[in-house]
MITIMI-219664 format. One line per field, with one value per residue (C-alpha): y negated, z, x negated; residue number from 1. Coordinates in Angstrom, 1 decimal. Each point is the difference from the previous one (the first is absolute). Example, Ala and Ser with C-alpha at 12.3 -4.5 7.8 and 13.67 -1.06 7.14 Angstrom:
# residues 2
north = [4.5,-3.4]
up = [7.8,-0.7]
east = [-12.3,-1.4]
num = [1,2]
END
This chain:
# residues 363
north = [0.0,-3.4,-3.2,-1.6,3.7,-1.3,-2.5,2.2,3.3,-2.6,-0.9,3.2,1.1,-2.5,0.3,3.9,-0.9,-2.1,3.3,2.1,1.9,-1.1,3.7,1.1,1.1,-2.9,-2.2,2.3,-0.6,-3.8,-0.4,2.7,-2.8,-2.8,0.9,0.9,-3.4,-1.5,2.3,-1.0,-4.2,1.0,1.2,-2.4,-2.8,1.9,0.0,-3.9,-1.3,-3.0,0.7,-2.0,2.2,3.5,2.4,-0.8,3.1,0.5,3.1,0.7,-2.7,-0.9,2.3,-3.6,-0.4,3.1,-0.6,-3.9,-0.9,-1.2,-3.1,-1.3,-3.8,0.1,-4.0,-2.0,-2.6,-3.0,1.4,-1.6,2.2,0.9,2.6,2.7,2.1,-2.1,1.5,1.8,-3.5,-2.4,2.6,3.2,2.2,2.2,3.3,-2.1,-0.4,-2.9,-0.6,-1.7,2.4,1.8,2.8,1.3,0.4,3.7,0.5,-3.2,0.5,-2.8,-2.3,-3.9,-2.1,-3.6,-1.4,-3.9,1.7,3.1,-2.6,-1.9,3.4,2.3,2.4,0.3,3.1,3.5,2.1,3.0,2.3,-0.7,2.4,2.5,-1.9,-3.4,-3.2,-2.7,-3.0,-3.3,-2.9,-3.3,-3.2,-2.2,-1.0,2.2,-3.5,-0.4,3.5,2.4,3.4,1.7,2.1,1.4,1.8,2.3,3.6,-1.4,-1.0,2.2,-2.7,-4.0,-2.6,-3.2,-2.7,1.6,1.3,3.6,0.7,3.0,-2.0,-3.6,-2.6,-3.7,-3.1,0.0,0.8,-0.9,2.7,-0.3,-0.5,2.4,-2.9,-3.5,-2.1,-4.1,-1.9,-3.6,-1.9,-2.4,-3.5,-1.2,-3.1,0.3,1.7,1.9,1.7,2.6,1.1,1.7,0.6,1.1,-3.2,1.8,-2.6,2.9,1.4,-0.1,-1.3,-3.5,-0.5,0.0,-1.7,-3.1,-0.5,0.7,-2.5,-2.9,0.1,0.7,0.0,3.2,-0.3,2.4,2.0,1.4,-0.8,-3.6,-0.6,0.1,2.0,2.9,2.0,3.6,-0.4,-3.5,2.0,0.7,-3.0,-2.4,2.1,-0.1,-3.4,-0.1,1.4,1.9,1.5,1.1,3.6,0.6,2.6,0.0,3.4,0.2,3.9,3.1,-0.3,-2.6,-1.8,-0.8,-2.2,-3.1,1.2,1.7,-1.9,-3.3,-0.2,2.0,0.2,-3.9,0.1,-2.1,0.9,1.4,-1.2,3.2,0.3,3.3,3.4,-0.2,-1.2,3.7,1.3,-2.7,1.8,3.0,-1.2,-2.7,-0.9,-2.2,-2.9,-0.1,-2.1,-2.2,0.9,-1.9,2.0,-0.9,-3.7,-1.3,-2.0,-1.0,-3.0,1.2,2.2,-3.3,-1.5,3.1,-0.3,-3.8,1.0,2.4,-2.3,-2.3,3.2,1.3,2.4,1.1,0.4,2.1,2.3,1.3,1.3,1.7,3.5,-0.4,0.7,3.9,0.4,-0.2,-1.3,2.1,-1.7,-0.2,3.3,1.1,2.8,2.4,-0.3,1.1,2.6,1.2,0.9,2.0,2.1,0.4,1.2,2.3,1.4,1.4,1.7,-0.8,2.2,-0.2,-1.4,-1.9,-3.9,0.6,-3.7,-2.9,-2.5,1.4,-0.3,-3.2,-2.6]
up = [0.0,-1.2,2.4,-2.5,0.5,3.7,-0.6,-2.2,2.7,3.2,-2.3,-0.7,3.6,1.0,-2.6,1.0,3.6,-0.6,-1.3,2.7,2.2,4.4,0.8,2.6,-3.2,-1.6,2.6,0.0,-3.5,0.2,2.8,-2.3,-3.1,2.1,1.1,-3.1,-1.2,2.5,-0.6,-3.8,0.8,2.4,-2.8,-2.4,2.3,0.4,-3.8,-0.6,3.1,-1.0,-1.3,2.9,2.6,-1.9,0.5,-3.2,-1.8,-2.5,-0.9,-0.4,0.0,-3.3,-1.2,0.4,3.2,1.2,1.5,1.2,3.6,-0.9,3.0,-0.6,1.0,1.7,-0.9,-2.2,3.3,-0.2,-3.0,-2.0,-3.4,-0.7,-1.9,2.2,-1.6,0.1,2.3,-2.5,-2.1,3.6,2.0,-1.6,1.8,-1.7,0.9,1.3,-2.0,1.8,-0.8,1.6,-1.7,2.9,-2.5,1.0,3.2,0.4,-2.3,2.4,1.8,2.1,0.5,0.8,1.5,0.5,3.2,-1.2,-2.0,2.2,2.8,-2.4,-1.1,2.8,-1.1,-3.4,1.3,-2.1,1.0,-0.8,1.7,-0.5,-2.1,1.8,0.1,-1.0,1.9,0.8,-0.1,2.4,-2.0,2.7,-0.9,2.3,3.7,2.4,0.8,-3.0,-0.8,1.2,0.0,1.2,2.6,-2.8,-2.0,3.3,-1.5,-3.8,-0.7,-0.3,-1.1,0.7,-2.9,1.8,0.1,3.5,0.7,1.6,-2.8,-2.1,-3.0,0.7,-2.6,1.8,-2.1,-0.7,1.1,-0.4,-1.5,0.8,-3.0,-1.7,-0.3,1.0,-2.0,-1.1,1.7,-0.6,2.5,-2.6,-0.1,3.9,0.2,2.7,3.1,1.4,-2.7,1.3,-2.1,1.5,-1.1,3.5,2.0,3.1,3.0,2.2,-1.3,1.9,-3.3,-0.5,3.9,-0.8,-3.3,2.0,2.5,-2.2,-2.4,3.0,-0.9,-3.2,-3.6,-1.1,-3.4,-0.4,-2.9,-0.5,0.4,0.8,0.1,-2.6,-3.2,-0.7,-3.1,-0.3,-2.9,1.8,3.4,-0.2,-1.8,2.3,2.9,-0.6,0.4,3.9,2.4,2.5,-0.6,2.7,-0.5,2.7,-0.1,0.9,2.6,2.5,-0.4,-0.2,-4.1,-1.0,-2.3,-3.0,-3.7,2.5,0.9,-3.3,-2.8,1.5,1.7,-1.1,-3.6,-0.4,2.1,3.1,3.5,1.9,3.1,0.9,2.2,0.9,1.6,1.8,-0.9,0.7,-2.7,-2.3,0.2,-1.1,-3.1,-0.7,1.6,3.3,-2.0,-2.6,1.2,3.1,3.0,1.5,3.2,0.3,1.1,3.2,-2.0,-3.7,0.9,0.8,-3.3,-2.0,1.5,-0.9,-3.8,-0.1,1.1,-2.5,-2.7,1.1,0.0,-3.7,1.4,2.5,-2.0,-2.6,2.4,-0.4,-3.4,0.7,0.1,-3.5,-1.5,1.4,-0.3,-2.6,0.8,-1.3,0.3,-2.4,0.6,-2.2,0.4,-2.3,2.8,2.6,-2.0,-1.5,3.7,0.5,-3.1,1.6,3.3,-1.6,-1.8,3.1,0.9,3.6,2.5,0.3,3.0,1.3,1.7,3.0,0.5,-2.9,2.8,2.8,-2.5,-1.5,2.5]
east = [0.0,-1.4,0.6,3.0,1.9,0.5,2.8,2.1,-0.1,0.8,3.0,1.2,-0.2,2.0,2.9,-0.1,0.5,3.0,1.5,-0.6,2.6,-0.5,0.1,-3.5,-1.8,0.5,-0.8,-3.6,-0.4,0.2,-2.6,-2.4,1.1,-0.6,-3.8,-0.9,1.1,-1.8,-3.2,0.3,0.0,-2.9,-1.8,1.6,-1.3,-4.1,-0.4,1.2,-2.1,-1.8,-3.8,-1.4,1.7,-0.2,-2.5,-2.4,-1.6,-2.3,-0.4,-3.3,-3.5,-0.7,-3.3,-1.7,0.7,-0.8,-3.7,1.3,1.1,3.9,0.1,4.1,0.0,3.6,0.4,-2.1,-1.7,2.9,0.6,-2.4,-1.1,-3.5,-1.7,-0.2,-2.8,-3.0,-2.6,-1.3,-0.9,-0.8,-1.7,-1.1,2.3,2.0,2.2,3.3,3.0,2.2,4.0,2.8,2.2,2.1,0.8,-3.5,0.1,0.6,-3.8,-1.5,-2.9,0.3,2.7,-1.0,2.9,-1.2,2.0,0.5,2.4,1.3,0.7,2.1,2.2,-0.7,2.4,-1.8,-2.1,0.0,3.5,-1.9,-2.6,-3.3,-1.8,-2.4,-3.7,1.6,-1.5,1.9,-1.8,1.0,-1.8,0.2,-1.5,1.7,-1.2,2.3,1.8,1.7,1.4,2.8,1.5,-3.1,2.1,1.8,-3.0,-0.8,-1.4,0.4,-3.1,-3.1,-2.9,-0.4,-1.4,-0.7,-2.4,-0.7,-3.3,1.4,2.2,-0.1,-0.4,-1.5,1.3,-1.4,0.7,-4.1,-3.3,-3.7,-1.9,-3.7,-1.5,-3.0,-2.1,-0.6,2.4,-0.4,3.0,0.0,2.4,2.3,-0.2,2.2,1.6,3.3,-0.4,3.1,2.9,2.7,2.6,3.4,3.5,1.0,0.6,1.3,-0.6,0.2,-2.8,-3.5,-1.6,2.4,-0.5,-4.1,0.1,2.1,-2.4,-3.0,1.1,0.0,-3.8,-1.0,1.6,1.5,1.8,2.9,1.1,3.9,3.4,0.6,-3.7,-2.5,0.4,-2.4,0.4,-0.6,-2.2,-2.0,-0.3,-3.7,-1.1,1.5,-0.2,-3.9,-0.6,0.7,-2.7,2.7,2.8,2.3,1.4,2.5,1.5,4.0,-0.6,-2.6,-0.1,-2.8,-1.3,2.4,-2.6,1.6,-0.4,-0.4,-3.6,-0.6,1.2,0.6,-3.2,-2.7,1.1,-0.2,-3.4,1.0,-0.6,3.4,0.7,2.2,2.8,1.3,-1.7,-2.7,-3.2,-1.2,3.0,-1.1,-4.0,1.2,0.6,-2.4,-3.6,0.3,-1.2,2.6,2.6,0.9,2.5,2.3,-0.8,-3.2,1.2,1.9,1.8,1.1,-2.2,-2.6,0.4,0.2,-3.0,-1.8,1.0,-0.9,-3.6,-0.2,1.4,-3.1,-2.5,-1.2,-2.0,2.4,3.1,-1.9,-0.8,3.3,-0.6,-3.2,2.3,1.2,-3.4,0.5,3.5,2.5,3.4,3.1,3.4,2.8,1.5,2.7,2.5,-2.3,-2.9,1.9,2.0,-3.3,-1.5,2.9,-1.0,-3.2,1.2,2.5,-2.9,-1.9,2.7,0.8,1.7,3.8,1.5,2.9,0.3,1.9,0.3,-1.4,1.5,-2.4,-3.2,0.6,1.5]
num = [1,2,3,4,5,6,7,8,9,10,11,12,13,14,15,16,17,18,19,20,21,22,23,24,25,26,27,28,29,30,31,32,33,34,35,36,37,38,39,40,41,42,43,44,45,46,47,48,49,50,51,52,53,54,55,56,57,58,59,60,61,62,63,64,65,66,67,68,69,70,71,72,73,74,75,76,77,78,79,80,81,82,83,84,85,86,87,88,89,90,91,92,93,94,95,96,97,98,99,100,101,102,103,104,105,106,107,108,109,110,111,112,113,114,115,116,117,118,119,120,121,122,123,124,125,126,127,128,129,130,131,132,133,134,135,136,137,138,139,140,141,142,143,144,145,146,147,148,149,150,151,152,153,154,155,156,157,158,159,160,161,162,163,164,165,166,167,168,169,170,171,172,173,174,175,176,177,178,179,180,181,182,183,184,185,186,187,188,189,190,191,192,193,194,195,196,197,198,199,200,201,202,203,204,205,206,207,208,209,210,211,212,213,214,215,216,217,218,219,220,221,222,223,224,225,226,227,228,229,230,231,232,233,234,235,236,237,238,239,240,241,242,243,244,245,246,247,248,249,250,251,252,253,254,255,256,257,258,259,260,261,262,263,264,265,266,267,268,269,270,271,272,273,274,275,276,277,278,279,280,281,282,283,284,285,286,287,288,289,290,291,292,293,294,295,296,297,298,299,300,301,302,303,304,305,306,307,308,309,310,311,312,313,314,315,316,317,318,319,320,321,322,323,324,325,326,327,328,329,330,331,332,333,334,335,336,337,338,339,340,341,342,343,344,345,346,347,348,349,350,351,352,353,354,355,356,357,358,359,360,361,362,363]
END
C-alpha cells in the first residue's frame, strides 16, 4: 500500500461502519475497524512528517565517501553560508567531508550543533537515536554570561569545541605561533594614542565603568554606534595609527580572549591594553610582554599616567614589540578554522564518552 491509498481505505471503513448491525459482534467489529483506522493515520502521519523532523536515510555512503569522516553541521553558525569543504585548499587537511544536510545523519560521524543557534531553537535537537559510535559535538563560542539552555544538554553531548583551553577540541579566536625564525616587524607610522572600538554599550558592564573614568585623564577616541565610524574594510589601517588600543573584553571569564585582542589589536600592530581574565590567563596565550593589564594598576589613573609616559618614551614603547620578531600573530578566524580542527580531532579517533553535565564544565 502506497501513502495516497490511505485516504481512500479510511473512507471506505467509515461508509462500511454506518452499515453495520448494533448486535455484540458488531459492536467487536467496529472497535477492530476503528484501530485499524487509527493505526493507518498513524502510519499515514510517520511517512508525511516534515524532512526536518523525520528520521533522514541514505542508504548507503557514496563509494567517495567511504574512506572520509562524514561530520553533519546541525545549523549552518547564524546561518551564514560558506563553502564547507575547504581544509583541503586552506590547511592541507584532508579526509573530512562536512554537510549541513540532516538527511545524512544516520551515515555521520560526528554531529556539530553550534549553541548561538541551539539556544535560540532548543527544541531543534535530532528526534532520533543517535547512531552507534556517533559524536555529538557542543561547539560554544560565547562567554557563559551570555548563553542558556545548558541544563538541557545533560548526557547529550560526547565532545566540547570551545575557545576553552580544556576542551576536547580547542577553537580560540587566535594565537601567536612562535615563529621558525627571527622575523623583520616594523612598528607603523603612530600618530593618536588611545582607540577602542565596541558595539556593546552596556553601562553595566565593567568595561564602560573603566573606560569613564579612564577617559577623565587622557583622550581615548571611540569607534561604533553613536561614536565614531570604523569600517570593516578601514579597521586595520586606521586602527594602526594609534599606539594603544583597549581590548576589553565584554566577560571577565577563564579563555575568553576573543577578535578584540587578536584582530583589533595585534592585527593592526598596536599595543592592547586588555581587560578581562587574568593577566596569568592572558600568558598562556601570549608572552608577558605582549600587551598591558588593567590589573596591574590601582586605578584607571594611574593606568593613564602610565600610557602618557610611554607616549613620551621611544624606547620604552617599542619594547612592546620586541615579541613580534619570534612570533607570528594568527587572528581572523573563520568558521572553516575551527570546523577544520574538528576534522583533525575526529581523525585521531578519540574514545567515546558521554558529558554528564556541559553546565558543570563550562560556567
Amino acid at each position: 500500500m502506497v501513502p495516497g491509498d490511505t485516504h481512500h481505505l479510511a473512507v471506505d471503513m467509515v461508509l462500511c461502519m454506518t452499515k453495520l448491525p448494533t448486535d455484540k459482534v458488531s459492536i467487536w467489529l467496529l472497535l477492530q475497524i476503528l484501530i485499524s483506522l487509527a493505526l493507518i493515520f498513524y502510519i499515514q502521519r510517520m511517512w508525511h512528517t516534515p524532512a526536518d523532523v523525520q528520521c533522514p536515510v541514505l542508504e548507503r555512503k557514496a563509494s567517495w565517501e567511504q574512506s572520509r569522516i562524514i561530520i553533519l553541521l546541525w545549523t549552518l553558525p547564524f546561518n551564514d553560508p560558506f563553502n564547507l569543504n575547504q581544509c583541503a585548499e586552506l590547511f592541507g587537511i584532508t579526509g573530512c567531508f562536512f554537510t549541513s544536510d540532516r538527511r545524512f545523519y544516520r551515515n555521520a560521524d560526528a554531529v556539530i550543533f553550534h549553541h548561538a543557534d541551539l539556544m535560540n531553537r532548543p527544541n531543534d535537537l535530532p528526534h532520533w537515536p543517535q547512531p552507534l559510535n556517533q559524536r555529538w559535538i557542543w561547539f560554544n563560542l560565547e562567554s557563559p554570561v551570555h548563553i542558556s539552555y545548558l541544563d538541557r544538554l545533560d548526557n547529550m553531548m560526547n565532545l566540547t569545541m570551545t575557545y576553552r583551553r580544556d576542551s576536547d577540541i580547542f577553537t580560540p579566536y587566535g594565537w601567536a605561533l612562535l615563529s621558525k625564525e627571527p622575523q623583520n616587524f616594523n612598528i607603523p607610522a603612530k600618530s593618536r594614542l588611545v582607540a577602542w572600538a565596541t558595539s556593546n554599550w552596556n553601562p553595566n558592564l565593567r568595561r564602560v565603568h573603566y573606560y569613564e573614568e579612564l577617559k577623565k585623564h587622557l583622550q581615548v577616541d571611540v569607534f561604533g554606534p553613536g561614536n565614531l565610524q570604523l569600517g570593516r574594510d578601514e579597521q586595520t589601517a586606521v586602527l594602526s595609527q594609534y599606539k594603544f588600543y583597549l581590548a576589553f573584553e565584554n566577560s571577565e571569564t577563564r579563555d575568553y580572549i576573543t577578535e578584540k585582542l587578536w584582530n583589533n589589536a595585534l592585527l593592526s600592530r598596536t599595543v592592547p591594553v586588555v581587560l578581562g581574565p587574568t593577566r596569568e590567563n592572558y600568558e598562556r596565550f601570549l608572552p608577558a610582554e605582549a600587551f598591558i593589564h588593567v590589573d596591574d594598576f590601582p586605578s584607571a589613573k594611574e593606568l593613564a599616567e602610565f600610557l602618557l609616559a610611554l607616549d613620551k618614551d621611544d624606547e620604552r614603547y617599542q619594547k612592546y614589540f620586541t615579541w613580534r620578531s619570534h612570533y607570528e600573530v594568527v587572528g581572523s578566524i573563520n568558521w572553516q578554522t575551527h570546523y577544520c580542527k574538528a576534522c583533525v580531532f575526529l581523525q585521531n579517533n578519540p574514545t567515546y564518552k558521554t558529558i554528564p553535565s556541559i553546565m558543570k564544565w563550562f560556567v
